[in-house]
N, C-alpha and C positions, 0 to 999 in steps of 0.2 A: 912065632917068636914074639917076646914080650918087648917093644922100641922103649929103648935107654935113650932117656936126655941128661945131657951133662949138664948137674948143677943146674937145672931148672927151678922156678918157685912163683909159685904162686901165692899171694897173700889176700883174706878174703874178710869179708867185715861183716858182725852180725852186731845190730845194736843194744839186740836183747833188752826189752824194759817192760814185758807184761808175757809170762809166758817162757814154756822150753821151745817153741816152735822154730826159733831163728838160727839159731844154734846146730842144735838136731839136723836140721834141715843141710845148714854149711858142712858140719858134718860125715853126713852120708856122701855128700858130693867129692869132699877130700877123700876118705877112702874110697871112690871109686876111682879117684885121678891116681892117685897113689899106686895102687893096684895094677890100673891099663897100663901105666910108665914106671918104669924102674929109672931113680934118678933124682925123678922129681918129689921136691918137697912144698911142705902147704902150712903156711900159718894162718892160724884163726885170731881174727881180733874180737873177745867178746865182753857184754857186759856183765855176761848173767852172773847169779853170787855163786852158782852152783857149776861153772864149766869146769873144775877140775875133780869134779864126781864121776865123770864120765871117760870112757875109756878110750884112748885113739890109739890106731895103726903107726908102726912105726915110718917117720918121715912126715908126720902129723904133729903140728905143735898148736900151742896156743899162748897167745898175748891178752892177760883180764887188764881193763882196764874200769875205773870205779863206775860202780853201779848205778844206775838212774831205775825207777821204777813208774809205771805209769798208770795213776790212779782210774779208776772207776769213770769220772767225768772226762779224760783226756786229757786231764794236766798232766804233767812230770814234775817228780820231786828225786832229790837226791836220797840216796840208802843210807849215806854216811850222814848220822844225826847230828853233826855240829859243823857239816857243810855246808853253802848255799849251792844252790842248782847253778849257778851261773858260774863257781869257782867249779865245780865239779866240772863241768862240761868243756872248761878251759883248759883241764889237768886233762881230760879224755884229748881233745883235740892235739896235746903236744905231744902226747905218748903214740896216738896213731901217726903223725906223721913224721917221730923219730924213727917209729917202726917201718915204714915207707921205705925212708929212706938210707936205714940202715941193713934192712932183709933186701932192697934193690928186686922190687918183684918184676919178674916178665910180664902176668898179668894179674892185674886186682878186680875181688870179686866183689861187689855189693848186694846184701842181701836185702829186696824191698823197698826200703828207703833212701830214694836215689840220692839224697846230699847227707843224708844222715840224719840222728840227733839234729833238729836245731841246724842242721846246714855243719857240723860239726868236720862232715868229711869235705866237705868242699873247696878246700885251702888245701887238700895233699890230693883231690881228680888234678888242681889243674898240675902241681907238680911234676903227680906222677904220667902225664898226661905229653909234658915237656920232657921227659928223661925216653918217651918215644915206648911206655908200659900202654900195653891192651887192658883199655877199661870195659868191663862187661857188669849189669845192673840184670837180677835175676829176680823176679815178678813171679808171688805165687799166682796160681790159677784164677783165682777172685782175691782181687784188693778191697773192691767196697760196692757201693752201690753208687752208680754216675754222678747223682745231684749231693752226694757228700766228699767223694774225692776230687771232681772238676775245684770246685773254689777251693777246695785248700791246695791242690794243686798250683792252681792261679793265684794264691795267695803265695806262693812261695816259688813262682815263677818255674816250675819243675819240669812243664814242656821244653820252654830253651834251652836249658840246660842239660836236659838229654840229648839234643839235637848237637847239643857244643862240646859233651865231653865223651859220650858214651861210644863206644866201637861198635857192641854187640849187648841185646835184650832178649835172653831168655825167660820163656814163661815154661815156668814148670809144670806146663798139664799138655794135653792136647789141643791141636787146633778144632775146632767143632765145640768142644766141651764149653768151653766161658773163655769171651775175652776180658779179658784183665782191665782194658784201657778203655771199654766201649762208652758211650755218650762222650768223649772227648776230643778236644779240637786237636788230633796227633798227626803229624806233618807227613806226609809220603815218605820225608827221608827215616825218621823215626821208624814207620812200620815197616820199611824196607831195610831194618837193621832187628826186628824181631824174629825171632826164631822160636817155633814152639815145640821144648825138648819131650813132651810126652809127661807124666807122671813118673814121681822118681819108687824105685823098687825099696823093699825094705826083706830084708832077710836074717835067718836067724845066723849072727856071725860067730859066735865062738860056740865048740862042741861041746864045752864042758856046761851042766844042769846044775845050778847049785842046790844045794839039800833042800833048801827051805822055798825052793820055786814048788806053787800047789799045782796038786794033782790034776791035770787034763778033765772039761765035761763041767766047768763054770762060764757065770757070765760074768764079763766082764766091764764093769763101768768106771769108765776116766772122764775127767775134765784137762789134761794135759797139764801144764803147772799146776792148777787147782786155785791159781790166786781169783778165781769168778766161777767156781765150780758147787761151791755149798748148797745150793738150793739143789741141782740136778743129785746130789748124794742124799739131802734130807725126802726129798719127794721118792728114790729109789729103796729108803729105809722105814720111809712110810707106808710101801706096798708090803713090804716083807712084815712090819707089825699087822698090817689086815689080810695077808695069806702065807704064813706060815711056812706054807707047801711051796713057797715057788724056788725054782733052782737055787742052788750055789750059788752067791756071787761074792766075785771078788771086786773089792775098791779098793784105787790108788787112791789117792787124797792130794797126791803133788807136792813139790816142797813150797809152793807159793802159796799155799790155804793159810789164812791170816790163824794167828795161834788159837785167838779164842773159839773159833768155827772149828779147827782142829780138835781143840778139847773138847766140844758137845759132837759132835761125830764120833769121835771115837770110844766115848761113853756110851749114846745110842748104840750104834755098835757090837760091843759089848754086851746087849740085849736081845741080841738078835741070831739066834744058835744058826742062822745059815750064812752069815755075813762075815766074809772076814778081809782085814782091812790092812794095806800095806801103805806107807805112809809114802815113799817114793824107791823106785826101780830103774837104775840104770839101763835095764837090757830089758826095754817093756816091749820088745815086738817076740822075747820069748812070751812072755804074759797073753799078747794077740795070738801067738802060734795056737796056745793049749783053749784058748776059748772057745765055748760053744757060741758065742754070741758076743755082739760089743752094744754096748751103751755108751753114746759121749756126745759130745757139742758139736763135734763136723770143724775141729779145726784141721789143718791141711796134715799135718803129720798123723794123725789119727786116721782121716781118711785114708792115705795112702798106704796105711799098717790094713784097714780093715782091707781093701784090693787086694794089696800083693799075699794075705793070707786066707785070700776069699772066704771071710764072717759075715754071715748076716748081722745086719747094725740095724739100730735106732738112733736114730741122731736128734738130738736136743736142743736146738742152736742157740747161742744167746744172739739178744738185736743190738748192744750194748757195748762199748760206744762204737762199734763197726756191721756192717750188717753184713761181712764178709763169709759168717757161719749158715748164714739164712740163705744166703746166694749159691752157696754150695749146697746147702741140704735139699734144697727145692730142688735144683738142678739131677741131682742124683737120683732122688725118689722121682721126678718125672720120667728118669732112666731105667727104672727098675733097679736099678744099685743099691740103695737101700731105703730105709722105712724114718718118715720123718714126723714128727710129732712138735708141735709150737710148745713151748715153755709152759703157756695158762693150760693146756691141754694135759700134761706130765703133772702140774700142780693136782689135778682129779685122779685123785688115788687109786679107786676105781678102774678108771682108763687105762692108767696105767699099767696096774698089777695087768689085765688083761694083755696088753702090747707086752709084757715082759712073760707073761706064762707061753706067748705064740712065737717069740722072738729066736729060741734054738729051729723050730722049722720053718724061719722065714726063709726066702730063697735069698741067694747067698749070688753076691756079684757075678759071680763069673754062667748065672744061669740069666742076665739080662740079656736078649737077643739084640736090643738096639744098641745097645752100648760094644758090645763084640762086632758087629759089623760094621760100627763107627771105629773100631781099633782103638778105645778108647782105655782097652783092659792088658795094650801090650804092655806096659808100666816102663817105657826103653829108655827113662831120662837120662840116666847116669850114661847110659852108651853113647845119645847123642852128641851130652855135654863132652867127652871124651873127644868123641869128632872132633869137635870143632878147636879144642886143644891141642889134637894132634894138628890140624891143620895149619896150626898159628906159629909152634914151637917145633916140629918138625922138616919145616920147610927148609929150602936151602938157603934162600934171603934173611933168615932170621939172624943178628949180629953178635947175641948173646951165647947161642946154645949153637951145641956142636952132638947130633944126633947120629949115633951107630946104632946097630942092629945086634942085639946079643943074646 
């Protein structure tokens, strides 16, 4: 039987300001909350420009609040061109925690960025923190590389403050695989409040194929948003001008590819009679289903598409300005999971077309022997996360919710 909570909610925060990953990510986690509990509802707080392109379950909402985007060097600038970053972020800051305190969440989720934006969310943890809401901060698999996240950590005091607001720290991969936090000065109480929920699953959700989805037996190469992906599409369209012959491939391009990178891609393109080019896809883990192969950068949502739909990959990673792609990609190809290639390396056209003509008979995740007896390929995150919700909201002590069984 499916446990009914009454009038349950969760409210859950993606900053979104480079990229679909934060989103996507909160996402799959609501509809799998949604799904295990009949009852309970989930809003998403997001920035991205593009969160109501996408589609959610019912008893799934979302809150846009104005967008920030995060240039190249790791500054932030606002989307709205006759705002300043400082008013933008202060219009961000009122709206999440009218929404706080108007949806009255059981528990709030934060994706990654423990205070937010700028520290943005940190005026509604302590809030919601006082109204007696379970705060949980959810950590992808690799954040960065120790001697780049410790100082800005320390710069931004983010150790104590997990220590003072946070309940619960899920890392979304496996224990064994990467610690998230490692070269860091993190407290006992801290890592006795992490919990590692596995790799979260991706599936293909609705039955219906729409016409224009391509035929099964391509490869497939993404950059995920696409806003730092142009180079990994020019060097994949550069093998196909010097062999002709090499498979099918399909390219996303993302809604984030700046326009004018958009417009010479997709003229190249246009050139190229085996290449054909979709500009952005809601429903891209259908895209992963039908491929023979993936090409991409090894950000965490791509990784987790090419697992749960066991494709051989080549991963591309950028070092810029996070070396969170490099840390996974090495990690996985020491795994046998998949095949990693450096950036200057994929720039030799040559090299390339070679890794792309071998790429449909690479061995394919689920034949890595070390990674399978590490349990690294159960992919049970959504189940965990679920646990641990039921644990919190189902209990009898809880003041809010009144849980039957229906």
């Amino acid at each position: 039987m499916t446990p009914r909570l009454e009038d349950a909610r969760i409210l859950m925060y993606s900053h979104d300001t480079f990229g679909l990953g934060h989103l996507r990510r909160c996402r799959e986690i609501a509809h799998a909350l949604v799904e295990a509990y009949r009852g309970l509802s989930v809003m998403i707080i997001s920035g991205t420009t593009i969160a109501g392109a996408f589609d959610y379950r019912v008893r799934v909402d979302f809150v846009k609040i104005p967008s920030v985007i995060k240039l190249r060097n790791g500054e932030y600038q606002s989307m709205a061109q006759h705002t300043s970053l400082e008013d933008t972020l202060t219009i961000r800051r009122a709206i999440i925690r009218q929404t706080a305190e108007t949806f009255r969440p059981d528990i709030f989720i934060t994706d990654k960025e423990p205070m937010g934006l700028h520290g943005e969310i940190e005026e509604t943890l302590i809030y919601l923190k006082s109204q007696g809401t379970r705060l949980v901060l959810g950590l992808r698999d690799v954040m960065d590389a120790p001697e780049l996240l410790a100082p800005e950590w320390e710069r931004k005091d983010v150790l104590r403050k997990l220590e003072a607001y946070y309940d619960r720290i899920w890392v979304y991969g496996p224990e064994g695989f990467h610690d998230p936090l490692a070269g860091l000065d993190v407290s006992p109480l801290v890592r006795g409040r992490m919990r590692y929920t596995g790799f979260l699953r991706r599936s293909i959700q609705w039955a219906d194929t729409p016409a224009s989805r391509p035929a099964e037996g391509y490869v497939l190469v993404t950059t995920g948003g696409g806003g730092d992906g142009a180079d990994l599409f020019r060097a994949v369209f550069a093998a196909h001008r010097m062999d002709p012959g090499l498979d099918r491939t399909v390219a996303v391009l993302g809604p984030y590819l700046p326009a004018r990178e958009r417009a010479e891609l997709l003229a190249d393109a246009a050139t190229l009679p085996h290449v054909e080019v979709i500009e952005f896809d809601n429903r891209f883990e259908d895209l992963v289903a039908g491929a023979s192969g993936v090409v991409g950068m090894g950000g965490y949502n791509t990784f987790c598409e090419i697992l749960s739909f066991d494709r051989p990959a080549l991963i591309v990673p950028r070092t810029q300005p996070r070396l969170e792609q490099a840390i996974r990609a090495e990690r996985a190809a020491e795994l046998g999971l998949t095949r990693m290639m450096p950036a200057e390396e994929a720039a030799d056209t040559a090299r390339l077309v070679a890794a792309l003509r071998a790429l449909p008979d690479a061995p394919r995740p689920s034949q890595s022997v070390a990674a399978t007896e590490a349990g690294f390929l159960r992919l049970d995150g959504q189940t965990r996360i679920a646990e641990d919700v039921g644990n919190w909201l189902l209990n009898p002590g809880h003041t809010i919710l009144r849980a039957v069984q229906s």
